[in-house]
MARBA-693864 format. One line per field, with one value per residue (C-alpha): residue number from 1; residue in three letters; x, y, z. Coordinates in steps of 0.05 Angstrom, whole numbers, plus 5000, padded with zeros to 4 digits. Each point is the difference from the previous one (the first is absolute). Layout:
num: (NUM, ...)
residuo: (ALA, ...)
u: (X, ...)
v: (Y, ...)
w: (Z, ...)
// end
This chain:
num: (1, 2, 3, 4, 5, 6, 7, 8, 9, 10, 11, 12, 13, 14, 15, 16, 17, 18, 19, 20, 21, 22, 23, 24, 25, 26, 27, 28, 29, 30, 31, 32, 33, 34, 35, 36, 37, 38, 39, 40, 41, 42, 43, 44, 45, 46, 47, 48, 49, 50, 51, 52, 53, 54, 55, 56, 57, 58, 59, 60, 61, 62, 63, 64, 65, 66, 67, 68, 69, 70, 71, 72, 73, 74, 75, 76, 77, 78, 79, 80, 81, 82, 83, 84, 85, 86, 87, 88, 89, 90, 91, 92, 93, 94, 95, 96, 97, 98, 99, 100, 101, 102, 103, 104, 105, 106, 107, 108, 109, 110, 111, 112, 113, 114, 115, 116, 117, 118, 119, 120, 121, 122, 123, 124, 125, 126, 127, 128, 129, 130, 131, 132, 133, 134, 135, 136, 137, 138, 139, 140, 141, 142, 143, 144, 145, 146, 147, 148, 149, 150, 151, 152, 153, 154, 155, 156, 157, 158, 159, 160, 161, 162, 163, 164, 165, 166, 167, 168, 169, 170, 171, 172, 173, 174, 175, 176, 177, 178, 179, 180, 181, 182, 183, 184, 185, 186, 187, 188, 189, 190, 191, 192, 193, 194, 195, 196, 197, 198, 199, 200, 201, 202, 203, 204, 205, 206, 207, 208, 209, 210, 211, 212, 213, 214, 215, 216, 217, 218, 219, 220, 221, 222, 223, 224, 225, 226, 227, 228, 229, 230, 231, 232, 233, 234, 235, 236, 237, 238, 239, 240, 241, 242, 243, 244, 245, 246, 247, 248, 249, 250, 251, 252, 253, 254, 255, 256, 257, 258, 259, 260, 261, 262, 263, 264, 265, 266, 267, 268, 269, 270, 271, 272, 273, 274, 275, 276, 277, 278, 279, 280, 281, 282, 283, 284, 285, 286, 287, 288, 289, 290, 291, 292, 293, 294, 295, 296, 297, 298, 299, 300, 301, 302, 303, 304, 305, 306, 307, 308, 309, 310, 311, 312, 313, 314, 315, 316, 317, 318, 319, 320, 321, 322, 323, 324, 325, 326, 327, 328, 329, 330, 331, 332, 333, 334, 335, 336, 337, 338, 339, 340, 341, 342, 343, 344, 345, 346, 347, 348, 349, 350, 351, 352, 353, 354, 355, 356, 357, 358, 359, 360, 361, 362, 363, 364, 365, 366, 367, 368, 369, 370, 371, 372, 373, 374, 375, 376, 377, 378, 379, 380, 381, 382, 383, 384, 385, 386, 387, 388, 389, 390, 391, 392, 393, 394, 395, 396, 397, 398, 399, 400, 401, 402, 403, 404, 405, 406, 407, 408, 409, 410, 411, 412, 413, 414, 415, 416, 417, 418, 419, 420, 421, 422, 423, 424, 425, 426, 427, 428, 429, 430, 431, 432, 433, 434, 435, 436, 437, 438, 439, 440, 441, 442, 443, 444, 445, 446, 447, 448, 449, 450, 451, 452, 453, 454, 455)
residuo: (UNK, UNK, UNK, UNK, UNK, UNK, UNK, UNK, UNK, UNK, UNK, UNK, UNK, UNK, UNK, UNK, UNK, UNK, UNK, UNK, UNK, UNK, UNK, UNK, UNK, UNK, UNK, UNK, UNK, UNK, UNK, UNK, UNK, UNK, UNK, UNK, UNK, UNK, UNK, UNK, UNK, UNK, UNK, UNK, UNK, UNK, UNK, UNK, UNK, UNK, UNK, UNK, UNK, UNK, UNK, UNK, UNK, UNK, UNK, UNK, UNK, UNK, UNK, UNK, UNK, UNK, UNK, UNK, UNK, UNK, UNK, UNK, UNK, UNK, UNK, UNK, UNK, UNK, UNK, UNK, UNK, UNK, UNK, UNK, UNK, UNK, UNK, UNK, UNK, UNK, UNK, UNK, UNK, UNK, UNK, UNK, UNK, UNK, UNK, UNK, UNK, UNK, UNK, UNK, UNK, UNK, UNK, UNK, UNK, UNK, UNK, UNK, UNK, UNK, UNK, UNK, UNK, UNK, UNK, UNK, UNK, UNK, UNK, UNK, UNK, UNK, UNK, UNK, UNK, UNK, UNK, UNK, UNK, UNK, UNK, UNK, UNK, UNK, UNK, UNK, UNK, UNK, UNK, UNK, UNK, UNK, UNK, UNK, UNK, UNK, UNK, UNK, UNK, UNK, UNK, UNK, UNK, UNK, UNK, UNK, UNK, UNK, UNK, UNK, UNK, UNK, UNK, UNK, UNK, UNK, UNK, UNK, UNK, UNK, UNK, UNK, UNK, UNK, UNK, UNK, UNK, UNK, UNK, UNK, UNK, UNK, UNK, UNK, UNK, UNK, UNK, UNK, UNK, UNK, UNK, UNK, UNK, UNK, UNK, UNK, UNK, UNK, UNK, UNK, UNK, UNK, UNK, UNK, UNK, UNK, UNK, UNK, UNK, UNK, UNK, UNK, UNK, UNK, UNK, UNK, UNK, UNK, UNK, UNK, UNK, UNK, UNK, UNK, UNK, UNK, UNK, UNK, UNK, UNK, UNK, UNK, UNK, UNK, UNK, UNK, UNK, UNK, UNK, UNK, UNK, UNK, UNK, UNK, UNK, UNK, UNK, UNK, UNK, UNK, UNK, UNK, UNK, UNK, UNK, UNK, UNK, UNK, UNK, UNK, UNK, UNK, UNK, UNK, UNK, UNK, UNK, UNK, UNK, UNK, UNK, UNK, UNK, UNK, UNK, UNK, UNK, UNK, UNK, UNK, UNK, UNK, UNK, UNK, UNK, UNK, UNK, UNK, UNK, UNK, UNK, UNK, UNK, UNK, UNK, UNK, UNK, UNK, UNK, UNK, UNK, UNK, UNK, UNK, UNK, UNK, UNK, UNK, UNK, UNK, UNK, UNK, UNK, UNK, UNK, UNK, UNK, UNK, UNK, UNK, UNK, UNK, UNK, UNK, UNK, UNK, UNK, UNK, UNK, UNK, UNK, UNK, UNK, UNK, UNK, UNK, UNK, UNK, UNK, UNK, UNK, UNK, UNK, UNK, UNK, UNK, UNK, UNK, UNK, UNK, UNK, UNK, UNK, UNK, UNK, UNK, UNK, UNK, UNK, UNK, UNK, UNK, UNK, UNK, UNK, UNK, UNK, UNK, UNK, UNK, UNK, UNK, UNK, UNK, UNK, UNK, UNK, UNK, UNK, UNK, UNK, UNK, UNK, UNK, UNK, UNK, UNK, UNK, UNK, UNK, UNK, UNK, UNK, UNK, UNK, UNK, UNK, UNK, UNK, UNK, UNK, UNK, UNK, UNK, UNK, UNK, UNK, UNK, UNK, UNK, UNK, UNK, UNK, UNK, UNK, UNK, UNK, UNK, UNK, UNK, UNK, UNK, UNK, UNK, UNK, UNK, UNK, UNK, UNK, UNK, UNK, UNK, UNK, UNK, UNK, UNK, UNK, UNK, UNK, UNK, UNK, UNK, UNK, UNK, UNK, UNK, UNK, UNK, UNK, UNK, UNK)
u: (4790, 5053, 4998, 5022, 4956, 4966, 4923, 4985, 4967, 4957, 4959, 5023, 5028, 5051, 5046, 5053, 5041, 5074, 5025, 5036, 5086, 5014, 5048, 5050, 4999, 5003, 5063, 5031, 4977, 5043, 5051, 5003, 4999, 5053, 5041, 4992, 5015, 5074, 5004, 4953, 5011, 5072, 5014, 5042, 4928, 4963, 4986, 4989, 4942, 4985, 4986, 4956, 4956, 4998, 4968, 4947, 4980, 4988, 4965, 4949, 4990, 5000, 4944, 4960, 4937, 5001, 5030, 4943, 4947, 5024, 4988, 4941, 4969, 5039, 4988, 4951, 5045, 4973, 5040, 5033, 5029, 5018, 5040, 5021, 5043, 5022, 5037, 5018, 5027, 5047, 5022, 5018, 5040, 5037, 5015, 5043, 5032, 5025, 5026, 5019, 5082, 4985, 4961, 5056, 5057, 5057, 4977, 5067, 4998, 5048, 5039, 5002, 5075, 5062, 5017, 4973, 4930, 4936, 4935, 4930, 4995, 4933, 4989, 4940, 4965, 4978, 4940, 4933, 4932, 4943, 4928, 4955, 4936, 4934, 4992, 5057, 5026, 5048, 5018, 5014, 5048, 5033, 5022, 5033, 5023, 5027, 5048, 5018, 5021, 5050, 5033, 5013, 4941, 4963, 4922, 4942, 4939, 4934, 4946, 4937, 4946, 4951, 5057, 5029, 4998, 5040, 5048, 5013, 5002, 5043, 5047, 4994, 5034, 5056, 5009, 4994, 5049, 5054, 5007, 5050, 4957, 4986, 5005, 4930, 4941, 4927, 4979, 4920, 5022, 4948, 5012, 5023, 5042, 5031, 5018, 5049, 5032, 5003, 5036, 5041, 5073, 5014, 4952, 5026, 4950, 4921, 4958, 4932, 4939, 4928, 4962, 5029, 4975, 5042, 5065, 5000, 4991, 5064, 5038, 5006, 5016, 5052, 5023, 5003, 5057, 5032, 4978, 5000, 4924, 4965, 4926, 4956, 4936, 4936, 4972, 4955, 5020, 4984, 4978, 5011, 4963, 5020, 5005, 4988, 4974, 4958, 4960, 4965, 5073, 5024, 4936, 5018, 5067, 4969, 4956, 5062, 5036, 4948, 4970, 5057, 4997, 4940, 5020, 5043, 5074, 5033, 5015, 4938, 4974, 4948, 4986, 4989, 5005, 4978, 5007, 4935, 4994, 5007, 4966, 4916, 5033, 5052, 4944, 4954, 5053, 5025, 4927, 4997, 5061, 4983, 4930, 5022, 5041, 4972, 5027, 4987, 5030, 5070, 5027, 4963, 5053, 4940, 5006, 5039, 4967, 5001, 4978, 5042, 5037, 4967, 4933, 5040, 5023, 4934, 4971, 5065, 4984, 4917, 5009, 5050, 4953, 4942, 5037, 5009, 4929, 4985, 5046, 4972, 5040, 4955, 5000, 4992, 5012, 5007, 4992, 4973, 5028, 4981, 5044, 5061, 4986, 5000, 4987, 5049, 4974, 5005, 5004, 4989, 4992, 5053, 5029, 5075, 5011, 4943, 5017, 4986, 5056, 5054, 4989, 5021, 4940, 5029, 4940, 4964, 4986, 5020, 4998, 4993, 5018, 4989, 5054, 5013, 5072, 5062, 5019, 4937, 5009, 5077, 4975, 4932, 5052, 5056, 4938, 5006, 5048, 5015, 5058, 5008, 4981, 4966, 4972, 5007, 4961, 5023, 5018, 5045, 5071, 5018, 4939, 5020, 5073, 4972, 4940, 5043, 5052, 4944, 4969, 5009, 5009, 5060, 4978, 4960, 4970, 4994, 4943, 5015, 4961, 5030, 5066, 5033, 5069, 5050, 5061, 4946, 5016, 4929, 4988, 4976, 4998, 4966, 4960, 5003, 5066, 5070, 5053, 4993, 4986, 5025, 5050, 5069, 4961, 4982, 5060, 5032, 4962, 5023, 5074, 5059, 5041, 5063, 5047, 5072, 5060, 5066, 5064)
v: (4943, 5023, 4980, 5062, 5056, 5051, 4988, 5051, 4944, 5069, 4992, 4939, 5044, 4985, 5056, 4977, 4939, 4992, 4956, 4936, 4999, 4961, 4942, 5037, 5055, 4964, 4974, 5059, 5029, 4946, 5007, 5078, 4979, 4961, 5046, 5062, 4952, 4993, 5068, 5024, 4946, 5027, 5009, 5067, 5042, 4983, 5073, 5015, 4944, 5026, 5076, 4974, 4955, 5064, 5031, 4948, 5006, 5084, 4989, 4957, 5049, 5059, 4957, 4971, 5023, 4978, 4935, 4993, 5015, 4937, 4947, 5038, 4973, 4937, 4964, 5050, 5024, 5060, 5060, 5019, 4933, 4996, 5070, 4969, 4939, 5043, 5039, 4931, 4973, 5069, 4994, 4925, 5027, 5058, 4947, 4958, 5063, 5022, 4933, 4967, 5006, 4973, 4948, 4980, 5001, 4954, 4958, 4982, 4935, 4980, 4936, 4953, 4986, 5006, 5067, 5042, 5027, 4986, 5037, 4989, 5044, 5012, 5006, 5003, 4926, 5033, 4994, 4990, 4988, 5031, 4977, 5056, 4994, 5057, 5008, 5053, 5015, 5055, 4971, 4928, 5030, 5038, 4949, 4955, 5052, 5048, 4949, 4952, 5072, 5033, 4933, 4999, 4950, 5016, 4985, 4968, 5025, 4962, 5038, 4963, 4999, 5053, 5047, 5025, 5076, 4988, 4970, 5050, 5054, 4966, 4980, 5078, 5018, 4960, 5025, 5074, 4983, 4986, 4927, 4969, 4960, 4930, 5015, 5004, 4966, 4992, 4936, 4989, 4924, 4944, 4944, 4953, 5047, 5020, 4920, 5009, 5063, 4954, 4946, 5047, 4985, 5081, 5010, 4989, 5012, 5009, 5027, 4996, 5030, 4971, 4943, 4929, 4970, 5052, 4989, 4928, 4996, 5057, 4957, 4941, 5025, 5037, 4935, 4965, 5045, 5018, 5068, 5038, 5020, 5039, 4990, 5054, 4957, 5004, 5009, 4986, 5038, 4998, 5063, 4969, 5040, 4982, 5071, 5064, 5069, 5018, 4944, 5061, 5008, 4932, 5001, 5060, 4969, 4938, 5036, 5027, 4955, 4959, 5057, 5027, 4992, 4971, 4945, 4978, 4986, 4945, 5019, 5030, 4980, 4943, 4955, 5037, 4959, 5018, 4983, 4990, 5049, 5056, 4961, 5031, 5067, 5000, 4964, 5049, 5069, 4967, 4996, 5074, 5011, 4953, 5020, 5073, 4985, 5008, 4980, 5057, 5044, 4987, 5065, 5042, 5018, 4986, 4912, 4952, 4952, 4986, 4943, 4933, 5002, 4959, 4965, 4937, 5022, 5021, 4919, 4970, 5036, 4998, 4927, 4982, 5047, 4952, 4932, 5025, 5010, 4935, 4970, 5029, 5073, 5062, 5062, 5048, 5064, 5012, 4947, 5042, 5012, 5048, 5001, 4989, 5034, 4953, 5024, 4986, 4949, 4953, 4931, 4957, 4922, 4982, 4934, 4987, 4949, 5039, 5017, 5067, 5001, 4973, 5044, 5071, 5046, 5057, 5058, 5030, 4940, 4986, 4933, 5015, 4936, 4998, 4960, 4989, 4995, 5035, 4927, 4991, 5058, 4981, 4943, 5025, 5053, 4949, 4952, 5022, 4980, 5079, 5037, 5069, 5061, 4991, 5049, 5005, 5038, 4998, 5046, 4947, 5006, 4934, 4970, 5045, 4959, 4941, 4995, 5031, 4948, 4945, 5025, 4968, 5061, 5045, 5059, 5024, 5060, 5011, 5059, 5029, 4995, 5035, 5004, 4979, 5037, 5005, 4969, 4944, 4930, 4973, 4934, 4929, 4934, 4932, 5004, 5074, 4995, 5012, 5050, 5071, 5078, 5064, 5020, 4964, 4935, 5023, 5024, 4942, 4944, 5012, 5005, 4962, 4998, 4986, 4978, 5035, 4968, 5030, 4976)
w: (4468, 5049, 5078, 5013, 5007, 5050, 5022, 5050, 5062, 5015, 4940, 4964, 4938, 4953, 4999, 4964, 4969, 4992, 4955, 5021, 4983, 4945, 5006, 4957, 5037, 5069, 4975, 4990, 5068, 5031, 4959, 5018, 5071, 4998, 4949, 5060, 5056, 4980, 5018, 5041, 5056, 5006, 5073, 4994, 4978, 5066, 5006, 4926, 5009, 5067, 4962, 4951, 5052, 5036, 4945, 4988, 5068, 4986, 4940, 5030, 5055, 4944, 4953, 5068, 4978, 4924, 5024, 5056, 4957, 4949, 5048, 5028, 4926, 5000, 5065, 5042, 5049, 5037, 4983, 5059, 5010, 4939, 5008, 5065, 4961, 4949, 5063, 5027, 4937, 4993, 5065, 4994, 4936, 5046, 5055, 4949, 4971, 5065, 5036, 4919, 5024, 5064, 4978, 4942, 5052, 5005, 5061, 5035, 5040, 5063, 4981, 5064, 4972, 4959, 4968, 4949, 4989, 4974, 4977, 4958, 4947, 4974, 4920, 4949, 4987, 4934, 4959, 5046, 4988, 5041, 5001, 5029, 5031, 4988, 5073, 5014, 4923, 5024, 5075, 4979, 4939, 5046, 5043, 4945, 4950, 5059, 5031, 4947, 4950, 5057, 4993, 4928, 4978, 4945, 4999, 4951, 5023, 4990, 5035, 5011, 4940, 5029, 5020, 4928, 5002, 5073, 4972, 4942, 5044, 5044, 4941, 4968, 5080, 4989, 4936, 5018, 5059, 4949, 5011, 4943, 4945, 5024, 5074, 5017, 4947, 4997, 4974, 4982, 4991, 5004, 5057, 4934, 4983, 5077, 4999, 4942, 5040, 5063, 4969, 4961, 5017, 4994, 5052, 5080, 5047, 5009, 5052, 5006, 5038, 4989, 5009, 5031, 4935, 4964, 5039, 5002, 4924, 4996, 5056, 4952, 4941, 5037, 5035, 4935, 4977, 5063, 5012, 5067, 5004, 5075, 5004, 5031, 4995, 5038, 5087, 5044, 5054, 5069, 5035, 5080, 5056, 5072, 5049, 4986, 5028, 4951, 4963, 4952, 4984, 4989, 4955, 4967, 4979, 4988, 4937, 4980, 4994, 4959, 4952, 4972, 4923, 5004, 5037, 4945, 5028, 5010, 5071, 5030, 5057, 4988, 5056, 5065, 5062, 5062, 5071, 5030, 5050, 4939, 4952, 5004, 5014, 4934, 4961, 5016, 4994, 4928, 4973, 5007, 4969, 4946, 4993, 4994, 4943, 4935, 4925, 4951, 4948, 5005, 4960, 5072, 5053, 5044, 4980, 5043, 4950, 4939, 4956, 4995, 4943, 4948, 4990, 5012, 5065, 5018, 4975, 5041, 5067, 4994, 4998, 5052, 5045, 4981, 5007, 5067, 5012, 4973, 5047, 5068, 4999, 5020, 4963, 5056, 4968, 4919, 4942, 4947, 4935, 4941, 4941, 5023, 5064, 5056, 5071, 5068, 5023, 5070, 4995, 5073, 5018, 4952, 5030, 4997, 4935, 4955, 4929, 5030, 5052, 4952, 4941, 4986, 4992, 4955, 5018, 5057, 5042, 5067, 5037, 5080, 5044, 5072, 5041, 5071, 5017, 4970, 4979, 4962, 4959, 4982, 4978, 4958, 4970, 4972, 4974, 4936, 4928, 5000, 5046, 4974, 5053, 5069, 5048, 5071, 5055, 5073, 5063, 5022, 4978, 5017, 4967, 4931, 5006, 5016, 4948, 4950, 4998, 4992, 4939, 4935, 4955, 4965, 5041, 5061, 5014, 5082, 5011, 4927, 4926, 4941, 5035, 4934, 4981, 4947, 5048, 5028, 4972, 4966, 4981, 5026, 5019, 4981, 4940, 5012, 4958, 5014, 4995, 5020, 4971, 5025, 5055, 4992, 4997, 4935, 4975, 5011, 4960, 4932, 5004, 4988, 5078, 4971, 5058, 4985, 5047, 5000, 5029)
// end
């Protein structure tokens, strides 16, 4: 039976199964990969690559609602966010077409002496491998295949299990773009099967988004044959509360910030810490907001959420919730499930070294800490193995600089949630992973900076 198939977390159904590459046909994926790289990484078609990323971009735009409406069934997003990162997705596409010769540029570098010149010149790596998550099946895509193909790479794609029909229709776009045979791949490999293609010397590079379990596992097979690999792996991040105007609005952000998709991103907002003069006040505004929030059908325009995506998911989260319990945490608003529906839910009394506090909770659950100095909450934020995102509320501009600079994470957020943008740098720190996405930061991990001196 194949891993790879769609069961809609809504109702549980099996809609479909794909079957799983063959080994003989995985070999000659790679070997078309590497075939087009010899020419498609050529640095004089910058702008013939740039055209056709251009046009993968439109297309998802042009499809949005087919495309939203697969991994409405897949992983339970509601609708209109899932038409929301389709738009993102295009757009990250568009932002690479348009800046792809300024991001290939010679890079000319001042000598401190003697004559001559000197300049990096950026060229393809060649054949990559990218390891997909279900949480964002268009968004995360985007952000590897976007970059890495406006630099000359060419991709493997192995989408996660329970995101098949994603991936074909994302492969079908590259296709319909006109991208040369080999260039861009869809692989339903097995994790067996993805080893091989790691260790194969025709291969040069893999990234991967998912679990830290996942990338660690990736991470040394890479290391054992000396391949470049950037980790996008798990958070727990810190949502910091120290001044504001409006604590209804700091709360209102706060939901945000922790409901979108569910609750299922890697860097949502998950433990929210307080100063104590806020803290009944935010407690009290973010149980409304929470409370207010209902899971339900996710195919409405109405739902902000829908189910987690998989029965698994569902287990993984119900019991981390009741560990918590067990261990003195309060469930002050939430803690039901039905199905795979599980409700927001707020979590207080967690104490600082609880399995609670150091693990990621991938769903609708929010941890609230009260603490009494901005020292206090530095500290409560960096206590954790994770350093991806962090969040940071304050009317003092010093304070923002000041805080900002302490926090143990690839990226803050001062009075902002979903501030996320194609030319952003994303990525981590810690066990969080390494490396980053998007923005020149992400244009710039898979390529050869050749150093060219001249007398």
């Amino acid at each position: 039976m194949s891993t790879y198939a769609v069961v809609n977390p809504a109702t549980n159904e099996t809609v479909k199964e794909y079957p799983e590459i063959s080994d003989a046909d995985l070999n000659a994926a790679i070997g078309a990969a590497e075939a087009a790289s010899r020419t498609w990484g050529a640095g004089s078609i910058v702008a013939e690559r740039a055209e056709l990323i251009r046009s993968v971009g439109k297309l998802h735009v042009e499809r949005r609602q087919t495309l939203a409406e697969i991994i409405v069934r897949e992983m339970g997003k509601p609708v209109e966010q899932a038409l929301g990162e389709v738009d993102f997705a295009g757009a990250i596409y568009d932002f690479y077409a348009e800046n792809a010769e300024k991001l290939m540029a010679d890079e000319p570098i001042e000598l401190l002496g003697g004559e001559g010149t000197a300049l990096v010149r950026r060229s393809a790596y060649g054949v990559l491998l990218g390891i997909m998550p279900w949480n964002y099946p268009y968004y995360q895509v985007a952000r590897f295949a976007g970059p890495n193909h406006v630099i000359g790479n060419t991709i493997l794609l192995k989408h996660a299990p329970q995101c098949p029909e994603s991936a074909e229709a994302i492969a079908q776009i590259f296709d319909d773009a006109g991208f040369p045979a080999g260039a861009y791949q869809n692989i339903y490999a097995s994790n067996e099967q993805i080893a091989s293609v790691i260790a194969d010397p025709r291969v040069r590079g893999v990234s991967v988004t998912g679990s830290e379990r996942a990338g660690a596992a990736v991470a040394e097979i890479a290391g054992r044959n000396l391949k470049k690999v950037v980790l996008e792996l798990g958070g727990s991040d810190p949502f910091i509360l120290l001044a504001t105007d409006s604590v209804a609005d700091a709360a209102e952000k706060a939901a945000e910030a922790r409901l979108e998709n569910a609750g299922q991103a890697c860097n949502a907002a998950k433990r929210f810490i307080v100063l104590d003069t806020l803290y009944d006040e935010f407690l009290e505004k973010l149980s409304e907001q929470l409370s207010a929030a209902k899971p339900s059908d996710p195919t409405s325009s109405e739902t902000a959420i829908g189910p987690l995506s998989s029965v698994a998911a569902a287990d993984r989260l119900e019991d981390q919730v009741n560990r918590a319990v067990q261990s003195g945490a309060e469930i002050l608003v939430g803690g039901n499930r039905q199905g795979n529906f599980y409700e927001p839910t707020i979590l207080t009394g967690i104490k600082p070294g609880d399995d609670a506090s150091q693990e990621e909770f991938f769903g609708p659950v929010a941890q609230v800490y009260k603490v009494s100095t901005e020292e206090e909450a530095i500290a409560l934020a960096n206590d954790t193995q994770f350093g991806l995102g962090s969040y940071l509320m304050t009317t003092d501009p010093q304070q923002a600089e000041r805080v900002a600079d302490k926090i143990d994470a690839g990226m803050v957020y001062v009075n902002l949630v979903g501030a996320d943008s194609p030319e952003l740098p994303f990525g981590g720190f810690k066990r969080s992973g390494f490396g980053r996405e998007l923005g020149r930061y992400g244009a710039d991990e898979f390529v050869n900076k050749k150093l060219i001196r001249s007398a």
